[in-house]
Backbone bond lengths (Angstrom), bond angles and torsions (degrees), N, CA, C in turn:
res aa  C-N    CA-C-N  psi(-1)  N-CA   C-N-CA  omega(-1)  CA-C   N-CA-C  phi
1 X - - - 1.467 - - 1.527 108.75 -
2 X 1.472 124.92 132.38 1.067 117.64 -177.29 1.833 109.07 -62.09
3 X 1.433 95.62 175.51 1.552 103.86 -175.88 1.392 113.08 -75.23
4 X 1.372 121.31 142.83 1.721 132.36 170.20 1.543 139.93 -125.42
5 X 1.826 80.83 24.96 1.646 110.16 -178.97 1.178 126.77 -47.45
6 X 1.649 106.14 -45.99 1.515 96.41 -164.45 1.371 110.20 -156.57
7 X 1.256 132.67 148.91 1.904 115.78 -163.32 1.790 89.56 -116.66
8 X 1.384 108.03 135.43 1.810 97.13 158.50 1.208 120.69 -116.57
9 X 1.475 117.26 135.99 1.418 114.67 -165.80 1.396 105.81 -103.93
10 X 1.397 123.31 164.56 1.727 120.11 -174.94 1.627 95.16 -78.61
11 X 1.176 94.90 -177.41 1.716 114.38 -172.70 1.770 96.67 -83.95
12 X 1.408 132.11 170.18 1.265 111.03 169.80 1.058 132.05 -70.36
13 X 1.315 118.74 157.43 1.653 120.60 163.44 1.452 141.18 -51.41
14 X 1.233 140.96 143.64 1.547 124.71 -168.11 1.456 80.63 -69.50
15 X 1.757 101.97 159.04 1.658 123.10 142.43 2.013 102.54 -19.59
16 X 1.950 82.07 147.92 1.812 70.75 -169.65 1.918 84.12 -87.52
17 X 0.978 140.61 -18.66 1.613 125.76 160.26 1.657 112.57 -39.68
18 X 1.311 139.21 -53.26 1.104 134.75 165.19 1.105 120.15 -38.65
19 X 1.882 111.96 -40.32 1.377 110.63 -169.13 1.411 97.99 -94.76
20 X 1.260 142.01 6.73 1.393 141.05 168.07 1.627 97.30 -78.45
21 X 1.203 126.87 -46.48 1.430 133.67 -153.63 1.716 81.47 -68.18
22 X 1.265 106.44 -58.10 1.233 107.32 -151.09 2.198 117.06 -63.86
23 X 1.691 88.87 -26.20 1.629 83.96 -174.27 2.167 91.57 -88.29
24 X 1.339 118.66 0.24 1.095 115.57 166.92 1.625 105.82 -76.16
25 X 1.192 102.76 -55.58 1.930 98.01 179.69 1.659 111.93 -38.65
26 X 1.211 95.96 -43.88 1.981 107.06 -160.06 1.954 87.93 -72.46
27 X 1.002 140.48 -11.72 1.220 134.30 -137.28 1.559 124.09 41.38
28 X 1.244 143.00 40.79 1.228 135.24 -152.13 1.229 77.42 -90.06
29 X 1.795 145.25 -48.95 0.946 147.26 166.73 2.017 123.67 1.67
30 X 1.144 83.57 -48.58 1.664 112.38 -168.66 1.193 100.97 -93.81
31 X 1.449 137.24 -84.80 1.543 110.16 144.13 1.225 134.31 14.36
32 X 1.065 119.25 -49.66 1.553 119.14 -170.07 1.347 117.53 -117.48
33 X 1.645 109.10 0.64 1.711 124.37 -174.96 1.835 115.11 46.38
34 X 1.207 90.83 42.76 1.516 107.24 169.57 1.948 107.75 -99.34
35 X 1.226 119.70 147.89 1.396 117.02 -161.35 1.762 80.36 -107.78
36 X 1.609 103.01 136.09 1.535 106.84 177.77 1.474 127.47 -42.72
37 X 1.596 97.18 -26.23 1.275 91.77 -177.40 1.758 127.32 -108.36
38 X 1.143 98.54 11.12 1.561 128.50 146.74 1.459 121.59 -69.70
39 X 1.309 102.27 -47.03 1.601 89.30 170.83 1.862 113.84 -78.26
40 X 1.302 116.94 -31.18 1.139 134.48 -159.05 1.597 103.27 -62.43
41 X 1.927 110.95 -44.98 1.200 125.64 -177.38 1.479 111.40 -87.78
42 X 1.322 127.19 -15.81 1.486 124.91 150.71 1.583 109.38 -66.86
43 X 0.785 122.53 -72.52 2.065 111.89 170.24 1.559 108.28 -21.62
44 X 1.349 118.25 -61.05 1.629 116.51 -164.20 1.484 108.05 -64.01
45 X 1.582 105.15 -36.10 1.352 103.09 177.53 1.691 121.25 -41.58
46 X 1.968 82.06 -78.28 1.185 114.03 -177.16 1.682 120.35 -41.52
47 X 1.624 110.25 -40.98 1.531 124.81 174.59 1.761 109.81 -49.02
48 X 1.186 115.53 -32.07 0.998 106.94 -167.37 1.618 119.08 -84.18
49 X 1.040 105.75 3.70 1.653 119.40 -160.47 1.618 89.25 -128.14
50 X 1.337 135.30 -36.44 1.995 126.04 -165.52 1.848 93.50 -156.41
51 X 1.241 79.39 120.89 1.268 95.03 172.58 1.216 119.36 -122.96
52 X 1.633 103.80 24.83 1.896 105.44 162.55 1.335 110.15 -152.11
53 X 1.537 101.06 62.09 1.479 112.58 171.40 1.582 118.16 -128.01
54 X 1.403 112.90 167.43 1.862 97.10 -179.51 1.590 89.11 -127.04
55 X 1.153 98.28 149.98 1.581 136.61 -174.37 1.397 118.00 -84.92
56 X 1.026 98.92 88.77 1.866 107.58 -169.44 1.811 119.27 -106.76
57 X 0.912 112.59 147.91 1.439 122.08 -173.39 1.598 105.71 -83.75
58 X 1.312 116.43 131.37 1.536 106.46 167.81 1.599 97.08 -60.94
59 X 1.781 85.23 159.03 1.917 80.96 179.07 1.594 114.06 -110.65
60 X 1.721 103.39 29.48 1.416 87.18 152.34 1.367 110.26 -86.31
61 X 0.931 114.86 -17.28 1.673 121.70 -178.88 1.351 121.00 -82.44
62 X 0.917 126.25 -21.50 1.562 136.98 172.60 1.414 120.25 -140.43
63 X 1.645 124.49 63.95 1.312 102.39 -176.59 1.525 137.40 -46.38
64 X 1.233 104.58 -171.03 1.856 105.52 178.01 1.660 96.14 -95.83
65 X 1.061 127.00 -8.64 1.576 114.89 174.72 1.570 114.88 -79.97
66 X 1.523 110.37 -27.56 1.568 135.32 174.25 1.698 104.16 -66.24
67 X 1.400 99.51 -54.26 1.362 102.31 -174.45 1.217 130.73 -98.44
68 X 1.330 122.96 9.60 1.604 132.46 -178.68 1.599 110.94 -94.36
69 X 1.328 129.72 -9.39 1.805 153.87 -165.08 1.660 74.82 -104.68
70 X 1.536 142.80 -31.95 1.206 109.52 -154.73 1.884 110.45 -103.11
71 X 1.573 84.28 -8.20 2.136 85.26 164.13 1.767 105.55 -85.18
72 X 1.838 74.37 158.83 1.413 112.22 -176.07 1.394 115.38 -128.58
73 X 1.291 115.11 143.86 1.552 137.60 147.19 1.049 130.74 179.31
74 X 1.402 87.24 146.22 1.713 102.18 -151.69 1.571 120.81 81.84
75 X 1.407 114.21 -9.48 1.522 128.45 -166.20 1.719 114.98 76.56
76 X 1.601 96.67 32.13 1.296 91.66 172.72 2.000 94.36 -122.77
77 X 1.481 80.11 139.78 2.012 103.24 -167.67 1.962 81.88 -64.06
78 X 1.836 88.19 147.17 1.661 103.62 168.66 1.650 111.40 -80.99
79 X 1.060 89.67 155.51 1.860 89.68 166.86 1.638 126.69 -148.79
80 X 0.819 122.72 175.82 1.643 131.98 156.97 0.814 137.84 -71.84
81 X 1.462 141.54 128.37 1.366 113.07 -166.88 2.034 111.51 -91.01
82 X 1.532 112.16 174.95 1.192 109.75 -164.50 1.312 98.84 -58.08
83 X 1.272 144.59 -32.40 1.507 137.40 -131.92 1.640 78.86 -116.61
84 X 0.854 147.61 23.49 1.684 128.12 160.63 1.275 110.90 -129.91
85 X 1.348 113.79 60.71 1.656 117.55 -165.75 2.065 100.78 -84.53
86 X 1.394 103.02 -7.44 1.579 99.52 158.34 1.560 115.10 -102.89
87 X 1.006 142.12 36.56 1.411 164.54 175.64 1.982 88.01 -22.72
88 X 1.681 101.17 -63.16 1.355 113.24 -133.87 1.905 72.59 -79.72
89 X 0.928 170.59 -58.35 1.319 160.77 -46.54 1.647 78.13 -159.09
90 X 1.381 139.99 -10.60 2.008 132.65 -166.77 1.724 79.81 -115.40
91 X 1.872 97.01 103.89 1.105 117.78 -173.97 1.748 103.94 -103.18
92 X 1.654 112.84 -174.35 1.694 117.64 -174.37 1.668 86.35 -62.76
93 X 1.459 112.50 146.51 1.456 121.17 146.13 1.015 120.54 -127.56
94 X 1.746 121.26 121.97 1.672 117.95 168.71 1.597 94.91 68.51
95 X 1.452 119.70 22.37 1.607 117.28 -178.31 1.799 93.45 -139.18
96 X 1.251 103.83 124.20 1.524 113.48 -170.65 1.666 104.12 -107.26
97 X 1.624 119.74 102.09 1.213 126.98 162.01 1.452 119.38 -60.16
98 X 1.568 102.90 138.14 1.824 97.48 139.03 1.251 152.36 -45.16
99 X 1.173 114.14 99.87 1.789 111.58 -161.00 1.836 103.73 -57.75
100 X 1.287 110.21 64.45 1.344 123.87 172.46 1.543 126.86 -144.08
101 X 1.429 118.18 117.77 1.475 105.05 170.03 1.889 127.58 -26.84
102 X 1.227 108.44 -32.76 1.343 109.77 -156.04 1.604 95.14 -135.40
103 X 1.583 119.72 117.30 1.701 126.88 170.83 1.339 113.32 -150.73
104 X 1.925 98.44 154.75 1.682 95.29 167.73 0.957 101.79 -74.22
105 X 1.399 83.83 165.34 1.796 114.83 158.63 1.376 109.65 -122.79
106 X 1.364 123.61 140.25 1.526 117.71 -162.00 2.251 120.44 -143.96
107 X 0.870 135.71 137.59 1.281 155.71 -143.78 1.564 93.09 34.42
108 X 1.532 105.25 87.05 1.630 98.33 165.59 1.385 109.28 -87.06
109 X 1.736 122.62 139.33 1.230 131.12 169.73 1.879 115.62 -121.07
110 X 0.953 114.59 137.10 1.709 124.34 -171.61 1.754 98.13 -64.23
111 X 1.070 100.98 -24.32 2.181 98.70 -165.72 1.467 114.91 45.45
112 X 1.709 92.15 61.92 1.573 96.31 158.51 1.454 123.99 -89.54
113 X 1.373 110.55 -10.98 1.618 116.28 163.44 1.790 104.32 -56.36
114 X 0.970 136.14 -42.11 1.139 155.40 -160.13 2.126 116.62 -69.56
115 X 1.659 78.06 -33.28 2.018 90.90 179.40 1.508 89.92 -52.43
116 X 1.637 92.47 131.01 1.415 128.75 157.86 1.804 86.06 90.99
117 X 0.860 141.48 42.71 1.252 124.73 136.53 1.544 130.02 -111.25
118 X 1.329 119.60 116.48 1.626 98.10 170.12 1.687 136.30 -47.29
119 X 1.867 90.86 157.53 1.928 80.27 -166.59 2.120 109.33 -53.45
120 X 1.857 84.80 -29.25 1.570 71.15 -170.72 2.267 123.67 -68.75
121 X 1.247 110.03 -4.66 1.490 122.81 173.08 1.558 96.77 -86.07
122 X 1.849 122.31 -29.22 1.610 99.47 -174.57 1.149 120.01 -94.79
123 X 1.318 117.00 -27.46 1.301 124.11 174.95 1.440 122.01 -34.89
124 X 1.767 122.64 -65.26 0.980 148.86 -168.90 2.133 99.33 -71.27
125 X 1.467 125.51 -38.66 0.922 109.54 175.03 1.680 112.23 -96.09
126 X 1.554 126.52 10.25 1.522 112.37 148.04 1.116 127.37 -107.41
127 X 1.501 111.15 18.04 1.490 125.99 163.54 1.922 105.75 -77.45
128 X 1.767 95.92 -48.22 1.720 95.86 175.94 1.450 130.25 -47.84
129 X 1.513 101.26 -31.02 1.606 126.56 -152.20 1.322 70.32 -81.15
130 X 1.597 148.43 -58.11 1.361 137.47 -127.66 1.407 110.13 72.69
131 X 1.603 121.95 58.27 1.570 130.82 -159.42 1.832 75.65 -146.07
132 X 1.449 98.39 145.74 1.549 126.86 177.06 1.300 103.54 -109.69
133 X 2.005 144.64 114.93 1.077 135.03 154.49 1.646 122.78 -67.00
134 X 1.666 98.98 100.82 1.717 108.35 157.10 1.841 110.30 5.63
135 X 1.025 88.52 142.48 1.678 108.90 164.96 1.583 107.56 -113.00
136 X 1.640 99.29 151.05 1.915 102.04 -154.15 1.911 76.85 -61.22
137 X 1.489 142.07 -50.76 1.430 122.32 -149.47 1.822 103.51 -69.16
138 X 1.296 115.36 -18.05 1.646 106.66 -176.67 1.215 107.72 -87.32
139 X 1.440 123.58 7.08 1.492 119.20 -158.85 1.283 80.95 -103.07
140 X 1.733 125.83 -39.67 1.340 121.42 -145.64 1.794 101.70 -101.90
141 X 1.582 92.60 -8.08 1.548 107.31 159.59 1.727 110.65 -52.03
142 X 1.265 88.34 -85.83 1.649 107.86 169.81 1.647 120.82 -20.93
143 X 1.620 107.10 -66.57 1.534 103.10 165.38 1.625 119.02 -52.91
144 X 1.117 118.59 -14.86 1.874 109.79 -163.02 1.534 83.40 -97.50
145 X 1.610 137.35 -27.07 1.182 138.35 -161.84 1.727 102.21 -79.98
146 X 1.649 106.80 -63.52 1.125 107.23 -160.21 1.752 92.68 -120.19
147 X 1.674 128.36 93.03 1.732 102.16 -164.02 1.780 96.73 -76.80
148 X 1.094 124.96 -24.41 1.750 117.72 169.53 1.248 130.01 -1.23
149 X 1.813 97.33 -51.02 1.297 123.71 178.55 1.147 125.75 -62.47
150 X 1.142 117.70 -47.00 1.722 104.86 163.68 1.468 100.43 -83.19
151 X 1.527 102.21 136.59 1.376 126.82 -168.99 1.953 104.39 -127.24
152 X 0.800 121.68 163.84 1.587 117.75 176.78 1.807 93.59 -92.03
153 X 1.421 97.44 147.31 1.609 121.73 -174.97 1.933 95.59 39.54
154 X 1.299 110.10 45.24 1.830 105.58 153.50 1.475 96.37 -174.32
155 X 1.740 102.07 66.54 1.385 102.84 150.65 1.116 114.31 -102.23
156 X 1.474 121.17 -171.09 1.338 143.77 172.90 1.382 142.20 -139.33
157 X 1.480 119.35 136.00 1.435 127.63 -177.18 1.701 118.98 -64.38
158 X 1.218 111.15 157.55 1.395 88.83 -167.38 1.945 88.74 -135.19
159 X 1.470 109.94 83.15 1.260 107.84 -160.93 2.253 118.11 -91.28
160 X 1.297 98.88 14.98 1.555 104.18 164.02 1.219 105.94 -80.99
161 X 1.326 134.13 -22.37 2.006 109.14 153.01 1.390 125.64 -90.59
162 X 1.138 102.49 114.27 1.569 113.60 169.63 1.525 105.10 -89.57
163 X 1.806 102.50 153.82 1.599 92.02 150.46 1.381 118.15 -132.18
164 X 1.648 120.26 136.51 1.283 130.80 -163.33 1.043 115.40 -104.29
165 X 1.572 112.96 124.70 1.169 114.76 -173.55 1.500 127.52 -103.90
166 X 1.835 120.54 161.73 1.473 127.91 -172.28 1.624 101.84 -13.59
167 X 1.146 116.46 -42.31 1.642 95.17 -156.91 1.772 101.09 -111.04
168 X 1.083 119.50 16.33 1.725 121.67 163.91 1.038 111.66 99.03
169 X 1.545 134.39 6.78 1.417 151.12 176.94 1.531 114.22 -84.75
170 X 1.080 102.92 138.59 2.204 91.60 175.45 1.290 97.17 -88.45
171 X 0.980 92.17 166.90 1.699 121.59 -174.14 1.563 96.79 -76.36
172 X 0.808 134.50 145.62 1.686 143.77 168.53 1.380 112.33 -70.88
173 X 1.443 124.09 -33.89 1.407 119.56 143.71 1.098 129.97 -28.97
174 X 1.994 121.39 134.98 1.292 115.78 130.20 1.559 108.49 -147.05
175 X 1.584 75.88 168.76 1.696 89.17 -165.96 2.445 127.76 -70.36
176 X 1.206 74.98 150.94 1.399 49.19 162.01 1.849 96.76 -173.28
177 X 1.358 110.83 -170.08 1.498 132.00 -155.23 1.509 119.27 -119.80
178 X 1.294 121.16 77.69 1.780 111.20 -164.87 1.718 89.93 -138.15
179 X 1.565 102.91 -166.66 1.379 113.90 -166.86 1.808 100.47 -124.56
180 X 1.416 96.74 157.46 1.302 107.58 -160.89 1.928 102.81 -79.64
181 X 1.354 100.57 151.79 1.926 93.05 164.68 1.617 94.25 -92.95
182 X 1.259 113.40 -23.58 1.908 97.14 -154.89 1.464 105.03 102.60
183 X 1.642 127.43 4.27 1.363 106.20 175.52 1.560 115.61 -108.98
184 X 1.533 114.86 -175.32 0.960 113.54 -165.01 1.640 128.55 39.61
185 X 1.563 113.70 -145.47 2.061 119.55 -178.00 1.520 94.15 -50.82
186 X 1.363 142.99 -4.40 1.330 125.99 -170.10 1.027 123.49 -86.48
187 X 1.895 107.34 -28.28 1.290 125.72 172.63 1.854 115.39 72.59
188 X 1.642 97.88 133.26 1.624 86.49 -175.37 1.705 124.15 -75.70
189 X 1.052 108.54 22.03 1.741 113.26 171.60 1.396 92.92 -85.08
190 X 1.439 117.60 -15.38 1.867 109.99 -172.52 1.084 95.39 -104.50
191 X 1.199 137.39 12.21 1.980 108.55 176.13 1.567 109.50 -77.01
192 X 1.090 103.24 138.97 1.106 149.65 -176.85 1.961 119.78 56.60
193 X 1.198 87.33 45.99 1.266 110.85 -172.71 2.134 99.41 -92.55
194 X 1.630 106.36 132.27 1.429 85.33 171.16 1.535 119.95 -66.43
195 X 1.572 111.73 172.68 1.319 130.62 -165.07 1.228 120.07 -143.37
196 X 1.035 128.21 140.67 1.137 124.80 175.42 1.654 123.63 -122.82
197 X 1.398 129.02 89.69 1.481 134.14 -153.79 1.595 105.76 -127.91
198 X 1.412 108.34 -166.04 1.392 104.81 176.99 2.232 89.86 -158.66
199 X 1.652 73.59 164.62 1.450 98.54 -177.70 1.594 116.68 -127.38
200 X 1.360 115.23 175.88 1.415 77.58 -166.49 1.792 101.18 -120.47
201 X 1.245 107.24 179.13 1.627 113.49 -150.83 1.373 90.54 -60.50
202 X 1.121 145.80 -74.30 1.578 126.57 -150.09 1.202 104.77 -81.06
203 X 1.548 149.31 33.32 1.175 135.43 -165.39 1.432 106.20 -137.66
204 X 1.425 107.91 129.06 1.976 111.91 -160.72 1.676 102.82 -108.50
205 X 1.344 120.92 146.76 1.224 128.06 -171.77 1.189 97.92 -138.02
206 X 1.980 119.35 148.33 1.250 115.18 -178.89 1.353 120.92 -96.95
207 X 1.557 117.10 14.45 1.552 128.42 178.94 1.955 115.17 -127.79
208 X 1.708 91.33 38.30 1.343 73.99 -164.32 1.705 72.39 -131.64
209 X 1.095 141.54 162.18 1.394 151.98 157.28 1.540 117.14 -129.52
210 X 1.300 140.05 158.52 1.324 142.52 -158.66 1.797 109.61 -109.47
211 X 1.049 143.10 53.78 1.407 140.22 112.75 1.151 118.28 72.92
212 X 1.242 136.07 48.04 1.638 139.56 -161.57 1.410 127.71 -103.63
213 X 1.248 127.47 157.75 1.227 120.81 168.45 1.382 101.04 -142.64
214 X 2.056 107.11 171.94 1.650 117.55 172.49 1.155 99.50 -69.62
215 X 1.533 127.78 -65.11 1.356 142.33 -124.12 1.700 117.86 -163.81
216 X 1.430 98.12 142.31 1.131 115.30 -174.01 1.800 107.77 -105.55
217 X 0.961 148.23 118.92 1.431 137.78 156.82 1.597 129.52 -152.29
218 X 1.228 140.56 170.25 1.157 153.33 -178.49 1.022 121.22 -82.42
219 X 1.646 125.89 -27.23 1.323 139.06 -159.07 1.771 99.53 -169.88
């Protein structure tokens, strides 16, 4: 059984006003046909009540194909890889949003206790914990918020999007959030560029951790 020693959590989050400024800089704003100062006055609200949550876009409003071109490191743009050209189509599963353009997200943890387990062994034990698995757009929230977080050999899967297919089955896919080598379709102008790919459900990796949060809310 993989190991369940020890969980590491990121450092805190800026003020969610910082993080308003900041998905205003990126334009995600526009993207999502939110008026700056709609998002700006949801932060002030919201700031005043949680001050350790990140500010995520529903993703009908901002997909992850919109928003994965907008990470950085090293100053190299994130991307998709060729083979997930339905990216945007790995919707919430068994994960209940705010019927709102604009919500926290709250005790986010990376699930590096979690490296080397498949999604299908984590799922079921951060459901026990009373832990919510990330959606690929809050994960890629998180990186544009804090990029620290993705680290080489301690990324993470982001397994609250599934994608379901014609006949009611999930896809054996899931998504997740790591950094490029430069090999293969990625090409070496992309190493170490973030990425956004998937692995597949029963299969465990020792640089990938599972992506969690407490809570979802509006206010």
């Amino acid at each position: 059984m993989p190991d369940t020693s020890s969980t590491v959590t990121a450092s805190p989050l800026p003020p969610l006003a910082a993080q308003a400024e900041r998905l205003i800089e990126l334009g995600v704003h526009e993207l999502a046909r939110i008026p700056a100062d709609d998002l700006r006055a949801f932060a002030e609200n919201a700031g005043r009540e949680d001050r350790a949550a990140l500010l995520a876009v529903h993703p009908d409003h901002a997909p992850a194909s919109a928003l994965a071109p907008l990470l950085r490191r090293d100053d190299k743009p994130g991307f998709v890889v060729t083979d997930m050209t339905d990216v945007d189509r790995f919707a919430p599963c068994a994960v209940e949003l705010p019927d709102a353009p604009l919500y926290l997200v709250t005790g986010l943890d990376r699930g590096d206790h979690m490296a080397n387990w498949s999604p299908e062994e984590a799922l079921p034990a951060l459901t026990k914990e009373d832990r919510t698995p990330l959606l690929l757009t809050e994960g890629i929230h998180w990186v544009l918020q804090q990029p620290a977080v993705l680290e080489r050999n301690r990324c993470f899967m982001t397994i609250g999007s599934r994608l379901r297919k014609a006949n009611g089955a999930l896809d054996a896919r899931t998504p997740a959030i790591w950094i490029s080598n430069g090999t293969g379709r990625d090409g070496r102008e992309r190493r170490d560029a973030p990425k956004v790919g998937w692995c597949w459900w029963g299969n465990r990796h020792t640089w990938l951790g599972f992506a969690s949060a407490t809570d979802r809310r509006v206010r």
